[in-house]
C-alpha positions in Angstrom: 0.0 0.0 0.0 1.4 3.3 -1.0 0.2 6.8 1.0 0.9 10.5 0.1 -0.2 13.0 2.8 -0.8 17.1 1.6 -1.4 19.6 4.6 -2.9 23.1 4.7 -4.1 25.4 6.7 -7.1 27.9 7.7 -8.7 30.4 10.0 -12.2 29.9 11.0 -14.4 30.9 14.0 -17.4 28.5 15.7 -19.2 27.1 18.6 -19.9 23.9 19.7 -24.2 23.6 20.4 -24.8 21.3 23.6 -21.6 22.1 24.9 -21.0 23.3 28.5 -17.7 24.9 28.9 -15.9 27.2 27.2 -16.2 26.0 23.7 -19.6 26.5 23.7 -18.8 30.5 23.6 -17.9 31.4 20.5 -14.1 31.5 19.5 -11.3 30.6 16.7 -8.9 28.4 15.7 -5.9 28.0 12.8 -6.9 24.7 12.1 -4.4 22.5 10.2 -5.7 19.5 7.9 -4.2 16.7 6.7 -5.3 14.0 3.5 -4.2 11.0 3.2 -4.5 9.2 -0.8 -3.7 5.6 -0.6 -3.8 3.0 -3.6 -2.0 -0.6 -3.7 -0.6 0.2 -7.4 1.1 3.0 -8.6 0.2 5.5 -12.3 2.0 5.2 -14.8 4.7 7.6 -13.6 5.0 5.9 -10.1 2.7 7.9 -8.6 -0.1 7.5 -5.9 -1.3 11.2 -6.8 0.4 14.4 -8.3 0.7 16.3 -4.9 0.1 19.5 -6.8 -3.4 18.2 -7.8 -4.5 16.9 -4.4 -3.1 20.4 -2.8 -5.3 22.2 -5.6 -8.3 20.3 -4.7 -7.6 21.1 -1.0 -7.0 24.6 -1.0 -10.4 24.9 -3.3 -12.1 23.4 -0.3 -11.0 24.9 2.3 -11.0 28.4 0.8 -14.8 27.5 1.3 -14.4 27.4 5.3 -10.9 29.7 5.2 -12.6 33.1 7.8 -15.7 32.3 8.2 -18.0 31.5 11.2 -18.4 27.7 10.8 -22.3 27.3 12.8 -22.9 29.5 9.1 -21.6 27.0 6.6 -24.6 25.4 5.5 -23.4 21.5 6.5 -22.7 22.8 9.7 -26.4 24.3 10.6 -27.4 20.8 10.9 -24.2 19.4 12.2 -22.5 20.1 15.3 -18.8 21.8 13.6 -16.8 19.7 16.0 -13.0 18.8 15.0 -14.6 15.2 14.1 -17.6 16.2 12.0 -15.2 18.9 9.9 -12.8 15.5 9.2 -15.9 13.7 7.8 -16.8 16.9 5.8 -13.8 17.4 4.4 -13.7 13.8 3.7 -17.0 13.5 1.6 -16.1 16.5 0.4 -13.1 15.5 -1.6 -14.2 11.9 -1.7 -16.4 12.7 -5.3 -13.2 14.1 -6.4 -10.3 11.5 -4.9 -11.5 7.9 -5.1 -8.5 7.0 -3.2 -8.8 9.3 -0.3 -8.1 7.8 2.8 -8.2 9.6 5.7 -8.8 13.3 7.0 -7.3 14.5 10.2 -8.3 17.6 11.2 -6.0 19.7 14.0 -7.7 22.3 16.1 -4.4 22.8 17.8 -0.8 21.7 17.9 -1.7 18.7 20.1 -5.3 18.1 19.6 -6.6 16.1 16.6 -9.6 14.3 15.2 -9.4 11.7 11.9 -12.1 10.4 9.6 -11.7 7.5 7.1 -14.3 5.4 5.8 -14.0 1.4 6.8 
């Protein structure tokens, strides 16, 4: 099994609904992602992936999310924008897109993470 991992990064505001404690206030983070492709066979070139691609398809996504107030985002009216349900957005996101995506992992801080992949 080969794997390539792409990170980036953005700015975004929320609050967590149902949540007693701070993070229920409203309040920021700079939220690092990362995606995972995987795929038992290289292309033709040796390659899982071009990296450039998958960081292009990335950065279009997230440019979506990049300052804004998350509760806003229309997925996240509905569902609570917590560091595990942006992995799975981000996830089925790119998934129509990346047929080889294989994870998400979504970092709210330096050492706090969540990570999404499909079974």
């Amino acid at each position: 099994m080969f794997k390539i991992k792409v990170e980036a990064t953005f700015s975004a505001a929320h609050n967590l609904r149902g949540y007693k404690g701070k993070c229920e206030d409203l309040h920021g983070h700079n939220w690092k992602v990362e995606v995972v492709v995987a795929n038992n066979k290289l292309d033709k070139i040796g390659m899982v992936m071009d990296f450039k691609l998958l960081k292009r398809k990335l950065s279009r996504l997230l440019e979506r999310l990049d300052h804004k107030y998350l509760n806003n985002v229309v997925y996240f009216k509905k569902v609570n924008p917590t560091s595990e349900n942006m992995a799975k957005y981000i996830y089925d996101s790119l998934k129509p897109e990346i047929a080889a995506i294989y994870s998400v992992t979504v970092w709210e801080s330096d050492n706090s993470c969540a990570t999404y992949y499909a079974e």
